[in-house]
N, C-alpha and C positions, 0 to 999 in steps of 0.2 A: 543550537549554536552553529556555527560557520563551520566547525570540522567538522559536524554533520553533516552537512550541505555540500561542500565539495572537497575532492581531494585535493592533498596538497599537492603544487604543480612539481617541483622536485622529486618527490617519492614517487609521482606517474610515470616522469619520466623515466626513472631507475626500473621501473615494472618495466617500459621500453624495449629498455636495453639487457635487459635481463632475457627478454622474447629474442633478442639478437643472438645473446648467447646460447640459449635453448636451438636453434638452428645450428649453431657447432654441432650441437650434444647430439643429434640426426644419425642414426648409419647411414639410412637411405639416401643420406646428401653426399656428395662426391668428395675425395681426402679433400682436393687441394679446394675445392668451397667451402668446404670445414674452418681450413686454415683463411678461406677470405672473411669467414664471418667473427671470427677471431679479432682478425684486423681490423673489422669495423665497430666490433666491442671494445677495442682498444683504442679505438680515434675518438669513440663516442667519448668515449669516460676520460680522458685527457679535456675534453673541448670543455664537459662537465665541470672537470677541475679549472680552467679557466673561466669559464664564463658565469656557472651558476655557484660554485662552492662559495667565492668570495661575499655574495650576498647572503646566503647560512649565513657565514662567520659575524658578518654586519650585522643580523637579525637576532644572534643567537647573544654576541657582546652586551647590546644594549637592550638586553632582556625583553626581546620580542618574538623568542622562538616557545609558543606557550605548549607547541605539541613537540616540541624535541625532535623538533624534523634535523638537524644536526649530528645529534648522536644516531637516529635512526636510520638516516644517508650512509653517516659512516658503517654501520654495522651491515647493511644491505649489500655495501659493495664492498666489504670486508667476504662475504658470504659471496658474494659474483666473483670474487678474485681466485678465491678458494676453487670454484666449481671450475672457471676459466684453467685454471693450472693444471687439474685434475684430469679435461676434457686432456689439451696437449700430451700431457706424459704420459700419462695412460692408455689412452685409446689410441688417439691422431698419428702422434709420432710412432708407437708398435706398427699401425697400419701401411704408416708409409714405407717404413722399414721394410716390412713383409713385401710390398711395392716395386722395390730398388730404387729406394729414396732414403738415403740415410740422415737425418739431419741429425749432428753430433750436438745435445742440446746436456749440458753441463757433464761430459763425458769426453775423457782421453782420445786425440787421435792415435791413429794406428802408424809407426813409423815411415812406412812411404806417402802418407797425405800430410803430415810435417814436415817433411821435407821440403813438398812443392809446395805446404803454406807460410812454410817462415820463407822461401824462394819469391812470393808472392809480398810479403811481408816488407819485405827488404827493395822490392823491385817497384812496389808500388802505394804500400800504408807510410813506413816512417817519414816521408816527407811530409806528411798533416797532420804531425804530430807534434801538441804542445805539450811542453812541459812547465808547471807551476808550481815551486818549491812554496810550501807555505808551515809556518809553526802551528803546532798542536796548539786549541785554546788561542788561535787569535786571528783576526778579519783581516780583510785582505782580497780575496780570492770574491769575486763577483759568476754563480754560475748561471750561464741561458737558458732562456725556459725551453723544456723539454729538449734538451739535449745530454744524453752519455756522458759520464766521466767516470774514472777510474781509478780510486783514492788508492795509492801505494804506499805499506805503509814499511817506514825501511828502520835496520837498525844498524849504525856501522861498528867496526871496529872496536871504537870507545865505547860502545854500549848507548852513545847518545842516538835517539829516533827521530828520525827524519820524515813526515809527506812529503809527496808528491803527488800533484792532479792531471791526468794526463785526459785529453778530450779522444773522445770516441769518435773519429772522422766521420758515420753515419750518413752524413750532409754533404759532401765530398766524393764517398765511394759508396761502394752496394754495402750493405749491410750482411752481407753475404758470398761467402765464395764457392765456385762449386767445380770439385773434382771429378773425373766419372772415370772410375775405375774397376775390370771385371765385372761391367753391366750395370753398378753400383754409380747411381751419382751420391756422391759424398758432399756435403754441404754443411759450409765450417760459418759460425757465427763472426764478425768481425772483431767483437769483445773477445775470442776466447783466443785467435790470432795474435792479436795483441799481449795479452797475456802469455801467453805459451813463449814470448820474447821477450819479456821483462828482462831476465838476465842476462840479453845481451850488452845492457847499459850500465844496470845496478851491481858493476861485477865487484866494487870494495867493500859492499854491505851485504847485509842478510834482504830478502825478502819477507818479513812478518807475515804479510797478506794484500790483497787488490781485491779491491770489494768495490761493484758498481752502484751510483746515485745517480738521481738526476730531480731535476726542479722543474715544479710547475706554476705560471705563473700568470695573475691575474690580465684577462685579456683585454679589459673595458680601456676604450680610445677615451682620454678625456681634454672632450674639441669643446670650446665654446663657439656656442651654436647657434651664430648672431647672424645679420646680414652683413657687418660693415668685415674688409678684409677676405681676403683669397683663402675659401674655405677646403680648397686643394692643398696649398700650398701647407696649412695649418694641419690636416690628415698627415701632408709627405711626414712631417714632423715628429708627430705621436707614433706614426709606424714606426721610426728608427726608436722608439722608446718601450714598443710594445712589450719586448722579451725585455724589461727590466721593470716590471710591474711585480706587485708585491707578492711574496712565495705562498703557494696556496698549499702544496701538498708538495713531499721531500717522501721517495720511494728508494725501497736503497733494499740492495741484494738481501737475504736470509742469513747469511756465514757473518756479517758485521757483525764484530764483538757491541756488545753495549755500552762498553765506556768509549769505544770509537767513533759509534751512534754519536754518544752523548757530546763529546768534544767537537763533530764534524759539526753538529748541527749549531750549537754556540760559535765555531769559527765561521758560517755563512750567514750568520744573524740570521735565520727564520726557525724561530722558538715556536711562531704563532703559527705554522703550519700545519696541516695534517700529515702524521707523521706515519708511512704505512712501509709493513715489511712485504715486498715483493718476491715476484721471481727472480733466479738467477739472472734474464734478462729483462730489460726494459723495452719500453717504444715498440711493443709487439704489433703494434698498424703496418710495421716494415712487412711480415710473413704474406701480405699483398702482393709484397715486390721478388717474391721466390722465386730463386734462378728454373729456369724450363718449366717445361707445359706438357702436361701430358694427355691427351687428350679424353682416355679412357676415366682419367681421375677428374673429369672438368664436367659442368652439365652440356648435355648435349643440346647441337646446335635449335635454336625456335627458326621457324621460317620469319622472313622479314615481307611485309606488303610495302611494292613499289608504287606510288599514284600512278591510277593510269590517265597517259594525256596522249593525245597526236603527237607525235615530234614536229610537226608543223606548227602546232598549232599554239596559241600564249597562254601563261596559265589565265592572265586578267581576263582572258575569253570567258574562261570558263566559270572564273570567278561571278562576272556579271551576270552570267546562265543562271548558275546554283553555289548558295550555300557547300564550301567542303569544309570536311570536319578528317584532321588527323592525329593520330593517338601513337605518339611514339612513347617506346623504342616499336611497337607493334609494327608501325610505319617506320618506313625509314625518313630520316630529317633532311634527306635532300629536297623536298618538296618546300621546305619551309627556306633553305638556302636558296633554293632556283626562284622563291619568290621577292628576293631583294637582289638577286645577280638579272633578272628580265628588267626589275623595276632602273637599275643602275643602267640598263641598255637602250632601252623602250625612249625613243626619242619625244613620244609625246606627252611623257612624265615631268611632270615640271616641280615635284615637290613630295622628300619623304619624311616623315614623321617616326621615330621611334623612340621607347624607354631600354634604358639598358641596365640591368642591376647586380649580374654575374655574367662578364664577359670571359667567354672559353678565349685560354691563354695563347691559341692561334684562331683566332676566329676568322672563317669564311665571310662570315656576315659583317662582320668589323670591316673587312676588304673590300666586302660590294657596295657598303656604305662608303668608304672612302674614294673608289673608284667611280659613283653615283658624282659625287661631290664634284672630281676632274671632268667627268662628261658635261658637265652644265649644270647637274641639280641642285636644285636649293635641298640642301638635308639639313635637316635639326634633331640633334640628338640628347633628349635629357638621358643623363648618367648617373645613379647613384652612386655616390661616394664613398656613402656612409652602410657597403656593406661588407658585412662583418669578416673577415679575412680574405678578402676580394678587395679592400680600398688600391693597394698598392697594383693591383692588375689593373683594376679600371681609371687608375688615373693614367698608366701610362698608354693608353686607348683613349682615353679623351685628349693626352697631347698629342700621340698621333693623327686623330682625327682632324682636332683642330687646324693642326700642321696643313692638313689636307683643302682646308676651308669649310670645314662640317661646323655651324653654329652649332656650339655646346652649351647645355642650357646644367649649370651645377645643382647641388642638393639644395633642396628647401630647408631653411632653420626652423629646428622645432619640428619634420615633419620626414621620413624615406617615403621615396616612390618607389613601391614594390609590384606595379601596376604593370601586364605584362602586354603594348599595345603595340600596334603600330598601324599609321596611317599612309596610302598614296594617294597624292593629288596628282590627277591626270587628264586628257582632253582625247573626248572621242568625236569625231566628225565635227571641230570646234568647238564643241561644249564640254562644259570641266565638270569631271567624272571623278568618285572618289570611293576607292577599293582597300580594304584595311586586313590585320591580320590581329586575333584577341588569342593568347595563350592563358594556360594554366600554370605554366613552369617558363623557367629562363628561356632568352632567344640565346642557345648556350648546346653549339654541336656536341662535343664533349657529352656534358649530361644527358644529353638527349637520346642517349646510347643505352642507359641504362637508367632512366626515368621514366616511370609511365605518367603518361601528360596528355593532354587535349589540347587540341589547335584550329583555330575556326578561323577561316578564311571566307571574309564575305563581303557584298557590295551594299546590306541593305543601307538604305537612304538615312534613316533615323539616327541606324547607329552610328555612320558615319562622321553624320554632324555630332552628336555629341562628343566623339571621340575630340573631332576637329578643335569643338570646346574646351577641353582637357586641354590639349594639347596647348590653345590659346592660353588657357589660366597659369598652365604649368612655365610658360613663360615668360611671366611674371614673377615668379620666382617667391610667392608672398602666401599664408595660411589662407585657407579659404574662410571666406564669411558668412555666415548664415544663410539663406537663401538669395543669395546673390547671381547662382547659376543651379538650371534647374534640369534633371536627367530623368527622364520616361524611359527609357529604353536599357540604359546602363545603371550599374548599383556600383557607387564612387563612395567607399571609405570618405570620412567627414565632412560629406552630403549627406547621402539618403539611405546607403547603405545597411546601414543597420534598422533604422525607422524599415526601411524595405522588407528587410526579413520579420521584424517581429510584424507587420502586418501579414505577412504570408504564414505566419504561424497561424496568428489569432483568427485567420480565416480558417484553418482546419479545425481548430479549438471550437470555432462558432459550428463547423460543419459534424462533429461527435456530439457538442451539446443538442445538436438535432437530430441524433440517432443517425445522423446519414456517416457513412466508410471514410474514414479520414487517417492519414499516412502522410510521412517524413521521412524521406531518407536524405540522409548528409556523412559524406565524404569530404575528410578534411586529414590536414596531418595533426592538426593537432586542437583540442576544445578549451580554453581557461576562462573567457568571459563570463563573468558572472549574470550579466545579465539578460545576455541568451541561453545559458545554461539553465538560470530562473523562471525563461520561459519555457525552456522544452519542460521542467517539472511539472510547469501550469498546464501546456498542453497533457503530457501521461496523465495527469489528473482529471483531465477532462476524456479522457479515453482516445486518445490517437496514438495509432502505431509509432512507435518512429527507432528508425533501425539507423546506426551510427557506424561507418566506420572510422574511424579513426587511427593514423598508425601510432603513434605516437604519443604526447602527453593526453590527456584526460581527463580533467577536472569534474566531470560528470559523472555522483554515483549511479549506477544503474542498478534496476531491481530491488527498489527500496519500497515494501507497501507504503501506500498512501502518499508517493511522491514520485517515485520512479521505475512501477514496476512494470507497464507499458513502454520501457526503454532497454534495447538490445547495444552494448558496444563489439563492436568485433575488430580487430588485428589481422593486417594480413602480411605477413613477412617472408617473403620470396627471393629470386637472383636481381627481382630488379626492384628498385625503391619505389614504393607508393608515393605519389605526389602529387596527382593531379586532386582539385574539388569540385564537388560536385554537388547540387541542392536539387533536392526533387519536392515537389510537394502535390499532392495528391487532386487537389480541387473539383473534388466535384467530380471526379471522374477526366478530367480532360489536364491531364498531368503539366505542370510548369517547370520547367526544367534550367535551372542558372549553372553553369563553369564561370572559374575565375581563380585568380592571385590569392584570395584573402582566407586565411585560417579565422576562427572566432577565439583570437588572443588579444589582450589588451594593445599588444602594443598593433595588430594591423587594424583596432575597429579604431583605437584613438591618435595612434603617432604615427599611421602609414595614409598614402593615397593607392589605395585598391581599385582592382576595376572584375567584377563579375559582370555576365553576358549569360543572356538569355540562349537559348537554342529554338529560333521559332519553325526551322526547316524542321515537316513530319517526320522523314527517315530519318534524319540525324538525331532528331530525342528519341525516336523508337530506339536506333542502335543504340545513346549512351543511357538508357532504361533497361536494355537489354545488357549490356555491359556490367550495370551497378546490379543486376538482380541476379548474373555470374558469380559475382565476388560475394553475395550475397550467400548461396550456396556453397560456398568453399567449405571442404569439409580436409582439406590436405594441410592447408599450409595459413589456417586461418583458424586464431585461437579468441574467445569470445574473454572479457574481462568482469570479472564477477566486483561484489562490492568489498570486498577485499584486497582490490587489486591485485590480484592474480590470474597468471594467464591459464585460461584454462581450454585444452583443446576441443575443436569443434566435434563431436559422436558422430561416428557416422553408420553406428549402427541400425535408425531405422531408414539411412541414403537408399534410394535406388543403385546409384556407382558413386565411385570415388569423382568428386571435383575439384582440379586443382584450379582456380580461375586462369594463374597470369600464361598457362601455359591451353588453357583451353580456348582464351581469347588472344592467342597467338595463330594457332590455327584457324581458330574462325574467322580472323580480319585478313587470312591470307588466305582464308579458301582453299586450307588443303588437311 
């Protein structure tokens, strides 16, 4: 049966994020990464609650959830919220305390930091503050997704009770205020501020209680996804409707009595939500944004590798020379910057080509594209629109762009380019020369700080053209057709791509059924296709290694006789996100090595246009061989997933030494 065959994509993910929070639960990890991994357990599982909860709910209504993936979602991170609370109060906060890091986390202040926070209070919170009187048992009161509120519940004089819903500024101010006092920085919640001055307002009533809620809410854009009509202008739209998408999950303090429960939740109509008892606070992603830095509680600095070039001399020099290949954060991304600020200056540039699908909110590159554009160049920029809380940034980048004269090439109906390319047409000694750049992750400075990613920079001829191709078709703006355009060199999502890989399978599959050494390894963030998944079974079956890592979901059981016990998955969860992919395939001894955009999930092998890229430079597949057979090795920070979905950490009882990859291939790529 099918839940034999793979797991379900929701509960892999939850194994996921679960590994996120296991890196809290760390001594050896620093306080204040503690609390960042905290925060990204908490970003995760909110985004969960918008994006994937609502289809459970869909699946589970119309009786198509036949494994109870629903109730077992809930009860998994019912169990994660528990451990998560546990890690804070327990350990994290004592530590930091011990530290001289107070964080007063559902705890009286001490008379002299009341002072200066109702002084703060007064000077700088009650101006963002709404108040909405609303009756017990009836609608009215509309709350936004994931944002703070703080139900007061009053009773006057007459004995009659009154609410009040007063919003959590959050969004407005820090989420946090900090004192330093006697060596001691003291750090007061913004909730508990606010509170702590309730009776400055409420002075003819009693206070009952103030018990904090908040909603979370279905994130799905629903665009019709036609050619005819301005499919910008129809995204601006949906954005201002986002946060009024239907309530998925309703979290609300511990101390709320039950019939307050009961009553809150009938006066905001979301009956049909998941209904969970929290912590004292919510929106715990904020402890990211923790006042100071200390540097002894932080991980200590990695070296960064600078490309080395002439200062004379252009990169497109060196490009036409050799194949480069950079791996940020390892590298730093000013190489990938300096390669659209030379192209924007270089007078015999006549023409840039790029995809853009998560534009950093100040983007350098957005600039040298625009300033390409004033110098003369013809620039063409397709933008994707449709990506998923990034619309609202990249539209307002493609009207700047356009502003600029940059042709903007919109989203395809029916189809994201998540495709990460870019092309320059140029002219050397009169003749037109064309030097391109193929990532693995966003052209996205920002991320590029703390994503490890691969970035190929090269002139070969082949690939060029086809990029060129791409870029032709993508300007047409229309699904591709069947073998209408043809790619040797590049593996293009709803082309060849997929046909591509399962032949690269079945060539190792033909090379075990010959007794001859045959091996897979693939790097990806994330596996759910069933029909690559189906093939890696065929291969284990036929006896080929094949080691996986993956960070994230998983659909792939591993370690199953007779189906997948020739298959290894591994996890690696570090300071910096795993993101780049990677395809290695063994052949014969003489290894073929693909980077590229594309995870093996439904929606990038059927609804995206991807783009994977070979490595034919020797040294550059030796190094990203040498890299994948690093991570490989992790025995620190890299936990192997059994068919149980569970992370289980790597032995490193019969290792020579400890390996921790991301920080051994920090020093290696900088040679120190």
């Amino acid at each position: 049966m099918e839940q034999d065959l793979f797991f379900d994509r929701d509960l892999s993910w939850l194994s996921f994020n679960e590994r996120v929070l296991l890196e809290a639960g760390k001594p050896e990890v620093p306080l204040l990464e503690r609390l960042r991994f905290l925060s990204i357990y908490s970003s995760n599982l909110d985004e969960f609650y918008r994006v994937r909860m609502p289809a459970l709910k869909a699946l589970n209504k119309i009786g198509h959830d036949a494994d109870n993936s629903l109730d077992e979602a809930n009860t998994i991170i019912q169990g994660q919220q528990e451990m998560f609370g546990k890690l804070l109060t327990t350990e994290i906060l004592p530590q930091l305390k011990a530290s001289g890091i107070h964080m007063f986390y559902n705890e009286p202040f001490p008379e002299e930091t009341r002072i200066l926070a109702n002084q703060y209070f007064f000077d700088r919170v009650a101006g963002y503050l709404q108040m909405i009187h609303i009756k017990r048992k009836t609608t009215g009161f509309f709350p936004m997704n994931n944002k703070i509120y703080l139900l007061v519940v009053l009773s006057g004089k007459n004995g009659k009770e009154d609410w009040v819903i007063l919003n959590i500024p959050s969004d407005e101010l820090s989420r946090f205020y900090s004192i330093r006092r006697d060596g001691v920085e003291h750090i007061l919640f913004l909730d508990d501020i606010i509170k702590d001055n309730l009776d400055k307002f409420f002075t003819d009533c009693t206070i009952q209680g103030a018990y904090t809620f908040k909603i979370t809410r279905n994130a799905e854009l629903d665009i019709e996804d036609e050619y005819a009509g301005d499919l910008a202008q129809k995204i601006e739209k949906q954005i201002s409707k986002r946060d009024f998408g239907l309530a998925t999950r309703v979290l609300h303090e511990p101390t709320m009595p039950p019939e307050v429960l009961e009553d809150l939740l009938a006066s905001l109509s979301v009956t049909d939500a998941t209904i969970m008892k929290g912590g004292t606070y919510h929106n715990l992603k904020d402890l990211a944004n923790l006042p100071g830095s200390r540097a002894e509680l932080c991980y200590p600095a990695w070296p960064i590798k600078r490309f080395d070039i002439d200062s004379r001399a252009q990169l497109r020099d060196t490009i036409a020379s050799r194949d480069i290949i950079l791996h940020p954060p390892y590298h730093a991304y000013d190489t990938v910057v300096r390669f659209f600020n030379e192209a924007a200056l270089d007078k015999d540039v006549t023409g840039i080509y790029i995809t853009l699908y998560r534009v950093a909110s100040e983007s350098r590159i957005g600039m040298a594209l625009i300033n390409a554009a004033r110098n003369g160049k013809k620039v063409t920029v397709f933008i994707e629109l449709k990506a998923r809380f990034d619309e609202e940034n990249n539209i307002r980048w493609a009207k700047k762009m356009k502003a600029a004269g940059i042709r903007i090439i919109y989203s395809i109906p029916g189809l994201k380019v998540h495709a990460k390319i870019a092309l320059i047409k140029t002219r050397r000694k009169g003749m037109p020369e064309s030097y391109g750049l193929f990532s693995t992750g966003n052209f996205n400075e920002s991320t590029g700080r703390f994503y490890t990613d691969h970035v190929l920079l090269t002139a070969h001829a082949g690939m060029m053209q086809e990029v060129e191709r791409l870029f032709l078709f993508l300007k047409e703006r229309r699904r591709p057709v069947d073998g209408e355009i043809r790619f040797e060199h590049l593996l293009v999502a709803q082309f060849n791509l997929q046909n591509a890989f399962i032949r690269l399978i079945d060539r190792e599959i033909e090379q075990a059924r010959n007794g001859q050494p045959a091996r897979i390894v693939i790097k990806l963030n994330n596996l759910e296709e069933k029909v690559m998944i189906s093939k890696l079974y065929e291969a284990s079956r036929a006896g080929v290694q094949i080691d996986l890592i993956a960070r994230s979901i998983c659909c792939l059981i591993p370690g199953v006789p007779g189906m997948s016990e020739n298959i290894r998955v591994t996890r690696i969860i570090d300071r910096f996100l795993e993101h780049g992919r990677i395809f290695l395939f063994h052949n014969g001894g003489n290894p073929q090595v693909y980077l590229g955009s594309a995870d093996w999930m439904n929606r990038n092998i059927y609804r995206r246009i991807e783009v994977c890229f070979p490595v034919y430079d020797e040294t550059i597949r030796r190094e990203v061989i040498r890299m994948l057979d690093t991570q490989l090795h992790d025995n620190m920070q890299a936990v192997t997933l059994d068919n149980t979905l569970r992370n289980i950490p790597v032995s490193r009882q019969n290792a020579d030494k400890p390996v921790r990859a991301q920080e051994n291939l920090a020093h290696e790529i900088a040679g120190v």
